[in-house]
C-alpha positions in Angstrom: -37.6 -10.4 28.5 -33.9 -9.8 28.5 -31.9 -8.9 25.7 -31.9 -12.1 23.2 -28.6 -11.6 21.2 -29.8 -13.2 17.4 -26.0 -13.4 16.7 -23.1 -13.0 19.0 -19.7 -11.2 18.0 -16.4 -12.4 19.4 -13.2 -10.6 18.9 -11.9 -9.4 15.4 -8.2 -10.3 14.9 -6.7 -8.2 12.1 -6.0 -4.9 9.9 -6.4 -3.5 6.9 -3.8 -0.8 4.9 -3.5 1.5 2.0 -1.2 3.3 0.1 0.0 6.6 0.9 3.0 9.0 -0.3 6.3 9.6 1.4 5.0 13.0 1.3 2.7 12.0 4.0 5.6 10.6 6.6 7.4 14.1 6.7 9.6 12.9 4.3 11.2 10.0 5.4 12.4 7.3 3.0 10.8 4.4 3.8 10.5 1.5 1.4 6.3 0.7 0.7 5.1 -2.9 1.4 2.4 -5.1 -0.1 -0.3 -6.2 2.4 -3.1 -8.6 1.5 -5.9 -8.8 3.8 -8.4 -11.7 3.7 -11.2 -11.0 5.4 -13.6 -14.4 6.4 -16.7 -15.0 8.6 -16.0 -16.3 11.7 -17.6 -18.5 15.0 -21.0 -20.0 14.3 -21.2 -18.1 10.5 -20.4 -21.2 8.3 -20.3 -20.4 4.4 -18.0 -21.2 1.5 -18.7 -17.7 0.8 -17.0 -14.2 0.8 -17.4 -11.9 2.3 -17.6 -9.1 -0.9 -17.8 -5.3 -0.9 -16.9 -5.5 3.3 -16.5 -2.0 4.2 -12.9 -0.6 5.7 -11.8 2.2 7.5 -8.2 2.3 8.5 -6.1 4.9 10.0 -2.2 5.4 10.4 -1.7 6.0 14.2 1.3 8.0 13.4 -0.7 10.5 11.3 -4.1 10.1 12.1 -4.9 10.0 8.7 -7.8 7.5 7.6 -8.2 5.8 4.4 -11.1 3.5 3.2 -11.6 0.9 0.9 -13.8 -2.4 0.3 -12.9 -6.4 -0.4 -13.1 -7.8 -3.5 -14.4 -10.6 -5.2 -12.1 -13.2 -3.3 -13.1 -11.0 0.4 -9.2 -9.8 -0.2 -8.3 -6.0 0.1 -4.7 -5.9 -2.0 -2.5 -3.5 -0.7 0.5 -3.0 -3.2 2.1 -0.3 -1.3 2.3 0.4 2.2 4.5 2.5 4.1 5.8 0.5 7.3 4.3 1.7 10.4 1.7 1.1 13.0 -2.0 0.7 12.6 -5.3 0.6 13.7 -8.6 -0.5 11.6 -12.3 -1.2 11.6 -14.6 -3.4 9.2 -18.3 -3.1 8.5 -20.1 -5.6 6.5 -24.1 -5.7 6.1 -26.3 -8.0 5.0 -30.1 -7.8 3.9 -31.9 -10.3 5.6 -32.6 -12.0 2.0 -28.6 -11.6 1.9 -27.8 -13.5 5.1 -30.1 -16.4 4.0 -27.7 -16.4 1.0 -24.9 -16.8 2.9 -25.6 -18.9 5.5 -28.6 -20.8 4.6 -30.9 -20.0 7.2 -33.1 -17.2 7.9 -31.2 -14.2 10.2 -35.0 -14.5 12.5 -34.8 -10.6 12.2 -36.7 -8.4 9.3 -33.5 -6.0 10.0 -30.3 -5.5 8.6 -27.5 -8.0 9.7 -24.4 -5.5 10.9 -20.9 -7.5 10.6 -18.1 -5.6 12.7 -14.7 -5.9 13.6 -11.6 -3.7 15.1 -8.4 -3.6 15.8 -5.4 -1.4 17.2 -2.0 -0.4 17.2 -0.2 -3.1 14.6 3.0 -2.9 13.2 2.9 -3.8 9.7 6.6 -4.0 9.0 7.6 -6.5 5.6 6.4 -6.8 2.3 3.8 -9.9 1.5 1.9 -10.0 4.7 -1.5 -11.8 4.4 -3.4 -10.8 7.4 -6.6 -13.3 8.1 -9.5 -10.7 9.2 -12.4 -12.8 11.4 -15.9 -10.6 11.2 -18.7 -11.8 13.4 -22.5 -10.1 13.8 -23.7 -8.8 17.2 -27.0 -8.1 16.0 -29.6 -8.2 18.9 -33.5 -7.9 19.2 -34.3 -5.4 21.5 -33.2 -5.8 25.0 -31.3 -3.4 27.5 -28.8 -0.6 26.0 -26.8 1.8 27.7 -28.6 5.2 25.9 -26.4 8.0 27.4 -23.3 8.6 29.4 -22.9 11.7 30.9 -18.9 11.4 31.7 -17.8 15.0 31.2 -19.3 17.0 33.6 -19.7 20.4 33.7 -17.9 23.3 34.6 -15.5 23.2 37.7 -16.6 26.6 39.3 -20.0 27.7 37.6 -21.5 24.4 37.9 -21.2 21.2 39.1 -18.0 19.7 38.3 -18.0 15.7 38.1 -21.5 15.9 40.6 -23.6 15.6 38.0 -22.6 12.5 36.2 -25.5 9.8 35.4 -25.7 7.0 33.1 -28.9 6.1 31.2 -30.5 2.6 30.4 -33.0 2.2 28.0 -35.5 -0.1 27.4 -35.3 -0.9 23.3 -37.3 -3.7 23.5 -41.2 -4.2 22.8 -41.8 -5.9 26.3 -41.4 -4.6 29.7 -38.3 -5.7 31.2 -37.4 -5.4 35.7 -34.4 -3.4 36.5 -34.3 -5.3 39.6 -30.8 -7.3 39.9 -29.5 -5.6 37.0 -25.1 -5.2 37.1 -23.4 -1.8 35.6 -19.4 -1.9 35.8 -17.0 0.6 35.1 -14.3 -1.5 33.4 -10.4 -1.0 34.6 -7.7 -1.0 31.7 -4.6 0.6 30.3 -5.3 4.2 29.7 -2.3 4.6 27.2 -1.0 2.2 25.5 1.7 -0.2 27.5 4.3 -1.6 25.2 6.4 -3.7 28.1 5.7 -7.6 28.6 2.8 -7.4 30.5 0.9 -5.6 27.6 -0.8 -7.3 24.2 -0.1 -6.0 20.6 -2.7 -3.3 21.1 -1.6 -1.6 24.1 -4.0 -3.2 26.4 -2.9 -4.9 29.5 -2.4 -8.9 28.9 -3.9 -10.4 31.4 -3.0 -13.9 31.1 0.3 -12.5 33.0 -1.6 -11.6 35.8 -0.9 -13.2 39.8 -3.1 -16.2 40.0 -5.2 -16.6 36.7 -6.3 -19.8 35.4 -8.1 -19.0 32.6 -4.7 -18.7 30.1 -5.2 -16.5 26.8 -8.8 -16.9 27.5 -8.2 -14.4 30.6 -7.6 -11.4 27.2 -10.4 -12.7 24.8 -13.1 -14.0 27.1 -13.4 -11.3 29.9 -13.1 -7.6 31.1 -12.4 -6.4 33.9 -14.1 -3.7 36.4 -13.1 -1.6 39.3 -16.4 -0.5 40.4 -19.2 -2.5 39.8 -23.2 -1.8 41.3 -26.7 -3.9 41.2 -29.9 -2.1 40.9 -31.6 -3.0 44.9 -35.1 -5.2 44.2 -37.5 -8.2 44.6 -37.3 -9.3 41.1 -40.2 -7.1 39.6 -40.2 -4.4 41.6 -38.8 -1.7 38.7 -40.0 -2.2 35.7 -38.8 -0.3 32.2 -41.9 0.1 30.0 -40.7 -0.4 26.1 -39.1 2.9 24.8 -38.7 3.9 28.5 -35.8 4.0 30.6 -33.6 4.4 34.3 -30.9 7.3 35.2 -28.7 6.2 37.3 -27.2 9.5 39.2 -23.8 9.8 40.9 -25.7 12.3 43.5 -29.7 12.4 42.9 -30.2 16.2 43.7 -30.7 19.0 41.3 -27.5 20.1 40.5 -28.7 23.4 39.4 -29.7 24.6 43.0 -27.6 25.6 45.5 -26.9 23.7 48.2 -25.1 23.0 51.5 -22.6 19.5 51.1 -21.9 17.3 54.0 -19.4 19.1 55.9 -22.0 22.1 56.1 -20.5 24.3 53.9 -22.6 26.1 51.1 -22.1 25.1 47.5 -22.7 27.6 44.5 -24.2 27.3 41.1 -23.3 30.0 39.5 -24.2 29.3 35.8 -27.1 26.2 36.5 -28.1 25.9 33.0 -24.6 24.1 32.5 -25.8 21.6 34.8 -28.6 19.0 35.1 -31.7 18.0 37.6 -31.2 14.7 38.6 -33.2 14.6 41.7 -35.6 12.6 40.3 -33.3 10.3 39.2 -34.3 6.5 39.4 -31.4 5.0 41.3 -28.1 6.8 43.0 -24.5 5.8 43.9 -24.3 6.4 47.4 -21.1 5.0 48.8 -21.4 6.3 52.9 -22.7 2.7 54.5 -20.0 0.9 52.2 -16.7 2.6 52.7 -18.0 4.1 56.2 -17.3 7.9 55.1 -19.3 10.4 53.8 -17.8 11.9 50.9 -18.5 15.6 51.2 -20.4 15.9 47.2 -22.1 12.8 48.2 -25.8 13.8 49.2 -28.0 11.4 49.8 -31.3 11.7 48.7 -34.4 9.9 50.5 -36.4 9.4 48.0 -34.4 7.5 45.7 -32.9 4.0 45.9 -29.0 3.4 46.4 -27.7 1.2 44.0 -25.8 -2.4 45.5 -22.2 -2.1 45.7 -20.7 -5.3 44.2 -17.1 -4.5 43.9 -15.3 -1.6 44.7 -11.4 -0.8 44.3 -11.1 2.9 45.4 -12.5 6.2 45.6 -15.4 7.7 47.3 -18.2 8.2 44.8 -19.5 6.9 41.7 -16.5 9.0 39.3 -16.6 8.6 35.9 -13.4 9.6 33.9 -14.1 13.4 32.8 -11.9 12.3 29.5 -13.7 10.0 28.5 -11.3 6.6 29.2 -13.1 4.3 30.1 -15.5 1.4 29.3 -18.8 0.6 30.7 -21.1 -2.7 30.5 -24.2 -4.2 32.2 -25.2 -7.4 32.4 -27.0 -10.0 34.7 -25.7 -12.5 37.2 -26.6 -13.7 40.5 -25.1 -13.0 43.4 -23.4 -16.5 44.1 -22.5 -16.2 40.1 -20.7 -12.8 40.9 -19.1 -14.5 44.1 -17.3 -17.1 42.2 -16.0 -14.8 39.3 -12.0 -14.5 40.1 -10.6 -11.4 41.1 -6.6 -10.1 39.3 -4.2 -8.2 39.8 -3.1 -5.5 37.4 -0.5 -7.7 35.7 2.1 -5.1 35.4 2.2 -5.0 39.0 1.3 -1.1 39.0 -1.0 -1.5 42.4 -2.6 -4.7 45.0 -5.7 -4.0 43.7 -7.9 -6.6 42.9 -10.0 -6.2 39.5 -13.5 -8.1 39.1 -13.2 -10.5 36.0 -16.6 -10.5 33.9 -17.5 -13.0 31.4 -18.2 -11.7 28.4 -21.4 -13.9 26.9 -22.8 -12.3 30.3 -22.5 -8.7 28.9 -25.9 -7.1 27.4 -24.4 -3.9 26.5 -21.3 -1.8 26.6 -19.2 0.8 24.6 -15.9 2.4 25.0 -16.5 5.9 25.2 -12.0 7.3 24.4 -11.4 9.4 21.8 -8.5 8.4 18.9 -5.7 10.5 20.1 -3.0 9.2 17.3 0.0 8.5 19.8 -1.9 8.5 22.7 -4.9 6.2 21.6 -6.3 4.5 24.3 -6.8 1.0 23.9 -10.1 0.0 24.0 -11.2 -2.2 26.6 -13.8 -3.8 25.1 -14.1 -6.7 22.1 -16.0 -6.4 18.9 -18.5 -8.3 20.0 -19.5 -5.4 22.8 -18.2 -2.9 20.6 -16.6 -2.4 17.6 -15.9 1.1 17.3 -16.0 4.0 19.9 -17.5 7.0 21.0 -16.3 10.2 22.9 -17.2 13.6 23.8 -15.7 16.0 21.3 -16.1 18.9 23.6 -14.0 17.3 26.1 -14.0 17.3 29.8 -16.0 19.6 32.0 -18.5 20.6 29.0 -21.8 19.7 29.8 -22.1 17.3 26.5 -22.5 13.5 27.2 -22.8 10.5 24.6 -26.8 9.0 23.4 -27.2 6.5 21.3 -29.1 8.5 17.7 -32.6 7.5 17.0 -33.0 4.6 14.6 -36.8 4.5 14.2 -40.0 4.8 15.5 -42.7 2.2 15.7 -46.1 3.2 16.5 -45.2 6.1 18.5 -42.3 3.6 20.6 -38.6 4.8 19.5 -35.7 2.4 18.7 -32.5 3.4 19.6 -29.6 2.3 16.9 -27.9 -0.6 18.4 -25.3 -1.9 15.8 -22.3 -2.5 18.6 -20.7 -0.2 17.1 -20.5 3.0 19.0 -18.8 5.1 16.5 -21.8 4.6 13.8 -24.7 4.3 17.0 -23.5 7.2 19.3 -23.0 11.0 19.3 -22.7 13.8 21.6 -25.1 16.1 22.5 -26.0 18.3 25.7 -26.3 16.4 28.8 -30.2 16.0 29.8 -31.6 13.2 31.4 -34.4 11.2 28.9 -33.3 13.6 26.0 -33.2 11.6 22.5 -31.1 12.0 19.8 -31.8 12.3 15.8 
C-alpha cells in the first residue's frame, strides 16, 4: 500500500513578529511597527472557525534571535511593536482528533493527533499596520514510505572515507508491506543562498516562472520542485518488498568503507580511523553511474551483489554526491516511466548554466525534507513547501563528521516502531552517528 496522505498541505504564505529592543539591533534608531497576523485554515479545511492558541516561532534573520508566541481568540497574533527588518517564521497548530471533528465537522479518519504547519522565509516587514493573512494546512499521513536517515556529511577526508560513504535510508512506517520496485529518489536543484535579483522570489529561492520555456506560470513556484539527479529503484513490480518497520539503504558505493581497498585506477585506498566510517556493503541498492555517463569514476566500485539503482535524470557529476553541508532537498515519490517522460525540463532561470532541471509535481511527492541549517544571513532557502516540509533539519556537526539526520522514534506498536512523521523536519528529525538501520529516541 502506498503512502495514503489523510490531509494534504500546500504552501504556507506569511509571517509572524514580536517586539524587541533597540538594544537588540546594535543600537540603531529604528522606529517599531505594529504587525497583525491572522492566521486561517486553508485548501480543503472549511470552518468558520479559528484557529486559537496556533503555536509561533519566529526569528529575526539579521540576529538570529527567535521569539515565540500563540493566536488569540480571533486566530490574530498582535504585534504592537516591531523593529523593521527581515524575517523568517514557522506555525504549528494541533488538533485532537475529537478537536478536528470540532472544527471541521467530520472525523480526521486517524486516532492520531492532527499536526497543522506552515513556514516562511526572508520577509521584509517594513511599515506600521501590516495585516499579514497566514494559510495553515495538515500533512498528516497514515503510514507509507519516509525518508528515515540521510547520511550527507561524510566522514573524515583522510582517516576515512570522505563523501564515499553517503547513503540514504527508506523506511517502511506503514503496517502493510509495501514493493520498492519502481520507486523515484531526487536530489532537488535550488538557490543555495538567497538570490535577491529578478529571477528570485521574496524568499531567496529561484522564481521559476521566469524560466526559458515554462508553461505552467506561478504554478511553475507553488506546484513543483525541481531535481538534478533523480534514480528508480530496478524491479518487476514485487520483486523488493519492505516488511512494516523495515527498511532499504540506498549506498553511494555498496562496499565496507571501513576496509581498505584498491579504487578503480588501481591504486590502494586507506582507512586509517574505520570506526569513523560505515559498512555498507550490504547495502540494498547502489548509485553506480559507469554504464550511464560511460566513465568509471575512480571511488565508484561496483559491487556484484547489489542492484544499481535506474538513472532517470542526471545534470552532472560522476557519482551519487550529496552536499557535505547539508544544502539540499531530497524527495521520493512514484511515477511511471512515460509519466516521468512527459514532466518538462527548465533552465535555471537566472541563466547561471544550460542545464536542464527535472520538474516534479508535488501531489506526486511521498516524502521529503530540507536538510540546511539557519545560517542568519546566509539562510538557505528551503526548497521544499509546507506541505513536504515545514521546517528543516541539519547536521550540527557539520561536514565530514560522521553524524547524519533520522527521523526520532514516535512509538512502538506490538514490537513494530513508528517513526515521527509530522512534515516537519525540525520537530521529526535529529542527528546522530551515521549507521545504517540505527533508530533514534
Amino acid at each position: 500500500m502506498y503512502k495514503k496522505l489523510l490531509l494534504l498541505t500546500p504552501f504556507i504564505a506569511g509571517l509572524l513578529f514580536n517586539s524587541c529592543m533597540d538594544d537588540d539591533f546594535g543600537g540603531m534608531n529604528l522606529s517599531p511597527v505594529s504587525v497583525t497576523a491572522h492566521v486561517k485554515f486553508g485548501g480543503d479545511f472549511v470552518t468558520d472557525k479559528n484557529a486559537v492558541n496556533a503555536n509561533v516561532i519566529f526569528r529575526n534573520v539579521d540576529t538570529g534571535v527567535e521569539y515565540i508566541g500563540v493566536t488569540d481568540a480571533n486566530g490574530n497574533y498582535v504585534l504592537p511593536a516591531v523593529l523593521p527588518g527581515k524575517y523568517s517564521a514557522t506555525v504549528n497548530f494541533t488538533l485532537t482528533p475529537t478537536q478536528f471533528e470540532e472544527y471541521f465537522g467530520y472525523d480526521s479518519g486517524s486516532d492520531e493527533y492532527i499536526v497543522f504547519n506552515g513556514v516562511t522565509q526572508n520577509i521584509d516587514i517594513l511599515s506600521s499596520g501590516t495585516t499579514i493573512t497566514v494559510e495553515i494546512f495538515s500533512a498528516n499521513t497514515i503510514g507509507g514510505l519516509v525518508i528515515k536517515q540521510v547520511y550527507y556529511a561524510g566522514s573524515h577526508t583522510t582517516r576515512a572515507a570522505s563523501f564515499r560513504d553517503q547513503f540514504v535510508e527508506i523506511y517502511n512506517n506503514s503496517a502493510e508491506v509495501i514493493y520498492a520496485d519502481g520507486l523515484i529518489f531526487a536530489q532537488l536543484f535550488g538557490n543555495n543562498t538567497v538570490g535577491t535579483d529578478p529571477f528570485h522570489l521574496p524568499s531567496g529561492q529561484l522564481n521559476w516562472a521566469m524560466s526559458e520555456g515554462n508553461t505552467k506560470g506561478n504554478a511553475a513556484n507553488t506546484d513543483y520542485v525541481y531535481a538534478d539527479a533523480v534514480y528508480r529503484i530496478p524491479g518487476s513490480g514485487q520483486q523488493y518488498p519492505i516488511q512494516p518497520g523495515e527498511s532499504i539503504t540506498i549506498a553511494a558505493t555498496a562496499i565496507n568503507h571501513k576496509s581498505n581497498y584498491t579504487d578503480n585506477n588501481g591504486n590502494s585506498v586507506s582507512i586509517q580511523e574505520p570506526e569513523l566510517t560505515v559498512d555498507l556493503s550490504n547495502a540494498d541498492f547502489e548509485a553506480n553511474l559507469t554504464s550511464y555517463t560511460g566513465n568509471q569514476f575512480r571511488y565508484d566500485i561496483q559491487n556484484p551483489n547489489v542492484p544499481d539503482l535506474e538513472i532517470v535524470h542526471w545534470v552532472s557529476g560522476q557519482d551519487m554526491v550529496l552536499d557535505n553541508q547539508g544544502r539540499d532537498g531530497y524527495v521520493i515519490f512514484r511515477a511511471s516511466a512515460e509519466e516521468v517522460a512527459a514532466f518538462d525540463k527548465l533552465r535555471n532561470p537566472s541563466n547561471a548554466n544550460n542545464s536542464l532541471y527535472l520538474q516534479i509535481p508535488n501531489n506526486l511527492i511521498l516524502d521529503g525534507l530540507d536538510t540546511t541549517r539557519d545560517l542568519g544571513n546566509n539562510l538557505v532557502p528551503k526548497k521544499l513547501n509546507a506541505m513536504h516540509d515545514a521546517g528543516v533539519t541539519y547536521v550540527p556537526a557539520g561536514a565530514f563528521s560522521s553524524f547524519s539526520v533520522i527521523r526520532k522514534t514516535q512509538k512502538v506498536v506490538n514490537g513494530r516502531i513508528i517513526l515521527k512523521d509530522t512534515n516537519n523536519s525540525t520537530e521529526d528529525f535529529i542527528s546522530i552517528k551515521a549507521e545504517p538501520k540505527a533508530f533514534a529516541n
